[in-house]
N, C-alpha and C positions, 0 to 999 in steps of 0.2 A: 765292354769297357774299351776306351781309347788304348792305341796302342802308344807308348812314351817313346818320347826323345827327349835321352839324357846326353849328357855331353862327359867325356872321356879324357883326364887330361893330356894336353899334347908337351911334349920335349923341348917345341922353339918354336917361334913363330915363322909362316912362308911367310914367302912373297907374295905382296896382293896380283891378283888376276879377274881384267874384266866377266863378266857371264855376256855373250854374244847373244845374238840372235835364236831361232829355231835352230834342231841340229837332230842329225836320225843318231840311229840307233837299234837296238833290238826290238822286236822284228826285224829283220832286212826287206818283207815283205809285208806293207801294210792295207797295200788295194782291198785283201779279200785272205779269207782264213787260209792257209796251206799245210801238207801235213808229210811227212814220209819224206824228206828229199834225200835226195841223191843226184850228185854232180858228173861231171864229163870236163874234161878239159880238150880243147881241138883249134888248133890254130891262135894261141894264145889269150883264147875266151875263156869262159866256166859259162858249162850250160848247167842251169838249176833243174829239175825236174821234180815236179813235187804233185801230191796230190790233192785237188780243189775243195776242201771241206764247203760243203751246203746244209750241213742240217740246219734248222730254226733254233732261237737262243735257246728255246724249251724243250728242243729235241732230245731222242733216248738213245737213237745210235745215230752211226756214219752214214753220211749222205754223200757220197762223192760220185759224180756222173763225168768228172772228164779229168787227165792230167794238165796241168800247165808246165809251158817252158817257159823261163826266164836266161836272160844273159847277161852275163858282164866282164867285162876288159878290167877291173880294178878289186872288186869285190864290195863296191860301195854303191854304184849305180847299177840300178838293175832294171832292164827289161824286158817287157810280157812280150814273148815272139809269139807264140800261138798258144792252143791246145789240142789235145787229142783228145777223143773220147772212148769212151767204155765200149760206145757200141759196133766203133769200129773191127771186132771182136763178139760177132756175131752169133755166134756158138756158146756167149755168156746171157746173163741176165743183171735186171737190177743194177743199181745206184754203186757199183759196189769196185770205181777203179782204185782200188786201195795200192800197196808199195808195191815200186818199181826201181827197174832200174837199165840205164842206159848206157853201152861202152861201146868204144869204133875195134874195128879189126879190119884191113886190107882195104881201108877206101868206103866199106861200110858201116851203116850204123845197127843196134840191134839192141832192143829195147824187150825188155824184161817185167812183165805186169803180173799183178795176183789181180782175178776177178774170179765171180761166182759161175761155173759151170752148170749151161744149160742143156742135160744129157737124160732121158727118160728111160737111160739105164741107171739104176737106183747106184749100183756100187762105186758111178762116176759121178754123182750127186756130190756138190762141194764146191769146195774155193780149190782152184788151179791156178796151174802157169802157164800164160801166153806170151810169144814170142811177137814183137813187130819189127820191121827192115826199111831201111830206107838210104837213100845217099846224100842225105844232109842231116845234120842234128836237130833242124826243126821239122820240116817242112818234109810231105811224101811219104809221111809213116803208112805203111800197109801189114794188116794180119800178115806175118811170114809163111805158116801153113795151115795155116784152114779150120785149125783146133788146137785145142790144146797140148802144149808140150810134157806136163806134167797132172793127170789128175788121184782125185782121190783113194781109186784101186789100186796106185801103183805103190801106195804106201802103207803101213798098217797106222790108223790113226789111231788114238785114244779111245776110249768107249763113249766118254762124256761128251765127245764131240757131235756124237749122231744128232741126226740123220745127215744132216751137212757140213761135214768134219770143215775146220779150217788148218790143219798143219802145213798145209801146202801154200802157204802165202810167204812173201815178202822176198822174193826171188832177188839173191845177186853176184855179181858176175865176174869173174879176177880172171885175170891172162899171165899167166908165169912168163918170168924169161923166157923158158922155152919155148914159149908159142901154146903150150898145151892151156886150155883155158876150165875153167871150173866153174860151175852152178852151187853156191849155197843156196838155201831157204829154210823157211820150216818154221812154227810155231808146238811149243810146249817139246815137240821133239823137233833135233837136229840132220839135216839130211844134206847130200854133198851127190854130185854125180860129174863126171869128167863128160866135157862137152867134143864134139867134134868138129873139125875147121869150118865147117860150114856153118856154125855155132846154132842151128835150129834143131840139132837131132844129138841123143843122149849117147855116149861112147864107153859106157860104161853102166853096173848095174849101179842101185840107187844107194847107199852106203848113211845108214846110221850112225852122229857123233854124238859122244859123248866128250864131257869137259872135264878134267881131271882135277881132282881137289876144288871145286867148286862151291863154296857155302850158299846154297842157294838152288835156284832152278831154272833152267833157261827158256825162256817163253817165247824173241821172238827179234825181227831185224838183225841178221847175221849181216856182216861188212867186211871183206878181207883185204887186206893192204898188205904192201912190203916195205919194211925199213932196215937196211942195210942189210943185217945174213937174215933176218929175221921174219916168219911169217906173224901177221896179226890179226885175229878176228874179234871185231870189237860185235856189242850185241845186248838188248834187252833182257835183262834175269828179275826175277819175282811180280810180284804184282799188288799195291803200284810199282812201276816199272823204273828200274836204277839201269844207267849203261855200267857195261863190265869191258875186262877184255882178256881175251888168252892168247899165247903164245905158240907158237909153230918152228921147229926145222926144215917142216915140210905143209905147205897147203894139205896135204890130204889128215893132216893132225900126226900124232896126237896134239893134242892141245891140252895143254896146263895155263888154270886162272890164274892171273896177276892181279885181279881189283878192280876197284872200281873205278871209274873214269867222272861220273855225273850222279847225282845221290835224283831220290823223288822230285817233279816237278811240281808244283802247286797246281793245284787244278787238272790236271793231266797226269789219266793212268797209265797212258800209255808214252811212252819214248821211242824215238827213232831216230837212227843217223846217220849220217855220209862221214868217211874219213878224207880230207881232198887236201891234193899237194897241187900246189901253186907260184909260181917264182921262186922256187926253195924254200917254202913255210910251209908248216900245216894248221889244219885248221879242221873245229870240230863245225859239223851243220846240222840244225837238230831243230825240234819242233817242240815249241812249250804252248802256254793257253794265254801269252799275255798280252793277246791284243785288247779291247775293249770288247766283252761281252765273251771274250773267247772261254772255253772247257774242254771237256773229253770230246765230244764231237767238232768243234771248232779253233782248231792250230794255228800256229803260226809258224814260221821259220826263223830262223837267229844262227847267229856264229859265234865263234869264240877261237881263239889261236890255240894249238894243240902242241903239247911238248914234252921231248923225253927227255929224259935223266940221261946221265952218264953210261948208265947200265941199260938205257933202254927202254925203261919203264916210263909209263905215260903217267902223267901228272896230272891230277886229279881237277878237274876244270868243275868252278860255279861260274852259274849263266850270271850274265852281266845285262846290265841296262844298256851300258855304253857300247859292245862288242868291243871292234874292232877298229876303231878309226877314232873312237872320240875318248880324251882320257877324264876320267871320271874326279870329280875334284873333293877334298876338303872342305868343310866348313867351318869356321873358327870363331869362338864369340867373344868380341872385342872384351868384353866386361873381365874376362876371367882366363883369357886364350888357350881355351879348352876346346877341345871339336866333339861337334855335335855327333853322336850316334844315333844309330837306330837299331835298338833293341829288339825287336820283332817279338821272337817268346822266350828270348833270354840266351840262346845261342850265338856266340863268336862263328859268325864264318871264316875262314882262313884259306887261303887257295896256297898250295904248295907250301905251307907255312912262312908265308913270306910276304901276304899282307890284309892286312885285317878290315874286310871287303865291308864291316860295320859303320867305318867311319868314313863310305864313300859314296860321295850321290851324282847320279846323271842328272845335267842341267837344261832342259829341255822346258821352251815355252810351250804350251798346249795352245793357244790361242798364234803363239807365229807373230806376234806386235814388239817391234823394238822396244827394247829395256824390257821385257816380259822375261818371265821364268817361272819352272814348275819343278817339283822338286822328287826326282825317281831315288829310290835304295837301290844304291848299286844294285846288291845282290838281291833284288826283290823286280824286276822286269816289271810292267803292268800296275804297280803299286806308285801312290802320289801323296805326299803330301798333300792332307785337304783339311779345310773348314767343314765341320759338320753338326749343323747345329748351334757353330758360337765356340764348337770343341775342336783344335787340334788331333788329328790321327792320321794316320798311314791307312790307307783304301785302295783297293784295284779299281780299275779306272771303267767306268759304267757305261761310257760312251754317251752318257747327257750331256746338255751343255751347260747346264748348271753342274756338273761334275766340273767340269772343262773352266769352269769362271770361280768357282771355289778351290781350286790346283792349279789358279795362275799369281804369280804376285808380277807386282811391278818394284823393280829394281833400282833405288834411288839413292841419291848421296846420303852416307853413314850420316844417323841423326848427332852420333858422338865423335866421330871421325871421317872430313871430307876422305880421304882416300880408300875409306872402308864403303861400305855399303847396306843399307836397312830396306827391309823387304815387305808391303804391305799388301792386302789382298786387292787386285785390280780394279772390284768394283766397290769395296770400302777403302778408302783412301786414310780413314783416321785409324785401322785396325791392322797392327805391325806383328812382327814375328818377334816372341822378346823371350828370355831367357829368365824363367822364374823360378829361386830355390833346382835349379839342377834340370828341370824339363821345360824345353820350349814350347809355348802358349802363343796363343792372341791374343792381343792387349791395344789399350790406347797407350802412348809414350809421351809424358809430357810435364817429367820431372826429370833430372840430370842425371839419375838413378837410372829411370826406365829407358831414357836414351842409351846411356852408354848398353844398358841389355837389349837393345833393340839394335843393335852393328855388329855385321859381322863381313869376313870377306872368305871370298872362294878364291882359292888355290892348289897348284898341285900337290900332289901327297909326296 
């Protein structure tokens, strides 16, 4: 059954506002799937580091054979600087360069990877951590020692994990004030080990965490940051996978749960993320499924602004269409000046209780043709307004081009008001978006009636 758009009444009428041209958004990376990122900031860039999803649309797991780097001076333009691959890392096997992570220390660089350890001693059999060095963020990564830094024996894994435990994945890396620097990681259990300055050799034994008052279970992407006295380790719990975050005096824990951060992804049971501060902001980086054709094996990357309260606590972020640069508009239907919502299965999103993320859409053309538009839920990434059939619904976007010409309208003078706007589908010219009995349809317009429900305009909230 179609999914409705009902419209909500609104308090007053905005101000009218053109819809411009094509305009990004989430994804921030659209070349190619990416998965796991984690950031570096170095000379007033952000290097991205992510990892290259390759499975097939119909694939059953992860395909990943190389990391890529990206960069950017703004957080809006981004570019592919290289990749590194799996195999540089010799002592591993298989498709399998899953999370990592990159931080500088004294001039150099030192990159942090889970791959699958290739050891024909059985009780090293598993996903490990390997270290690589270099003296630039992109370019001259080399294995740092020859093997792995962390493998399976050195941990006790799960039972359920055998024969190829994976607890030892998703390696990453904090440097205290003091210089002293620290390895999280760890899947289903939590593990912690104090590094030494030379950051390739362990300075400490391997240390079990646990998270205190927890509802829940922690499965995986440990991230630890500091914000004013305070330590933070944000991190994936249950499965599908919601971001959490706990709290610290001290990197080494304890750590007491504060909440959640990011509820379930659509499509994607897994989550992961970077915490990155940037010109005095922060911002969350995380990977969902909403490029076209994307899933569990096929990622993407996105951002969102990150922010605490008063007290400190992190505010509870849904992913947005719009991220970060582009602000996500209103729609308002002339006939009754009521704004359109999107209902999805009946839930109010609300971000910090402070706006109700239903009554707001990313306006992006699919097609990229002046006067064009396509019409994203805010809170719904990868979803479009489409024609289906003759039927209005909300769809994730298929990557056809008949997806692409049914999720574009063109944007033309209000049939009831020049200074409004009525919106028809690009390659039906007589078949408008009109507002009938409460939910918006497709229709012809061409009574005084169906005009005035066929205008509406886009403006800020």
């Amino acid at each position: 059954m179609p999914n409705k758009l009902m419209t909500m009444l609104g308090g007053f009428v905005l101000a009218a506002s053109a819809i411009g041209s094509a305009v990004a958004g989430n994804p921030i990376i659209k070349e190619h799937f990416t998965a796991d990122p984690a950031t570096l900031v170095h000379d007033g860039v952000v290097y991205l580091y992510v990892g290259h999803d390759e499975a097939k649309e119909d694939g059953d797991f992860f395909v990943l054979r190389e990391w890529s780097i990206y960069s950017s001076d703004n957080l809006k333009d981004w570019t592919l600087e290289g990749a590194f691959p799996r195999t540089e890392f010799d002592w591993a096997k298989g498709d399998t360069a899953w999370a990592a992570q990159a931080t500088e220390r004294d001039g150099k660089f030192y990159w942090y990877v889970t791959v699958l350890n290739d050891d024909p001693d059985p009780k090293k059999q598993g996903f490990a951590i390997g270290v690589a060095v270099s003296d630039d963020p992109v370019n001259g990564w080399k294995d740092a020692i020859g093997g792995p830094l962390i493998t399976p024996d050195m941990t006790e894994s799960p039972e359920f994990m055998a024969p190829e435990p994976w607890d030892n994945i998703d390696p990453t890396v904090f440097i205290d004030d003091d210089g002293q620097a620290y390895l999280y990681w760890g899947n289903t259990h939590l593990y912690y080990a104090r590094l030494k300055d030379n950051m390739i050799e362990l300075d400490s034994e391997i240390h079990k965490v646990d998270i205190n008052n927890m509802p829940g279970t922690f499965t995986e992407a440990p991230w630890l940051h500091k914000y004013q006295d305070k330590y933070y380790l944000t991190f994936a719990m249950n499965y599908p996978e919601e971001l959490a975050y706990a709290v610290s005096d001290s990197p080494e824990g304890p750590w007491e749960y504060q909440g959640l951060i990011m509820d379930v992804l659509p499509d994607s049971g897994t989550s992961h993320q970077a915490v990155l501060e940037f010109e005095e902001q922060w911002y969350l980086v995380y990977h969902t499924a909403a490029l076209p054709t994307g899933g569990n094996y096929r990622r993407s990357v996105s951002i969102e602004h990150l922010e605490y309260d008063e007290d400190g606590s992190i505010l509870k972020i849904t992913p947005t269409a719009s991220g970060i640069h582009y602000d996500a508009k209103q729609l308002q239907a002339f006939s009754n000046k009521e704004f359109l919502t999107y209902q999805g299965e009946g839930d109010v999103v609300v971000a910090g209780e402070k706006e109700n993320y239903s009554q707001l859409w990313h306006l992006q053309s699919l097609r990229g043709e002046k006067n064009t538009v396509s019409f994203q839920p805010e809170a719904s990434p990868g979803f479009y307004l489409v024609s289906e059939n003759g039927e209005l619904t909300v769809s994730k976007h298929d990557g056809t081009d008949r997806f692409i010409a049914n999720a574009t309208f063109k944007q033309v003078e209000g049939l009831a008001n020049s200074e409004w706007s009525s919106y028809h589908l690009v390659d039906k010219p007589e078949v408008y978006l009109v507002l009938h009995e409460g939910s918006l349809k497709l229709s012809k317009a061409s009574s005084d009636i169906e005009k005035e429900a066929a205008t509406f305009r886009a403006s800020a909230p």
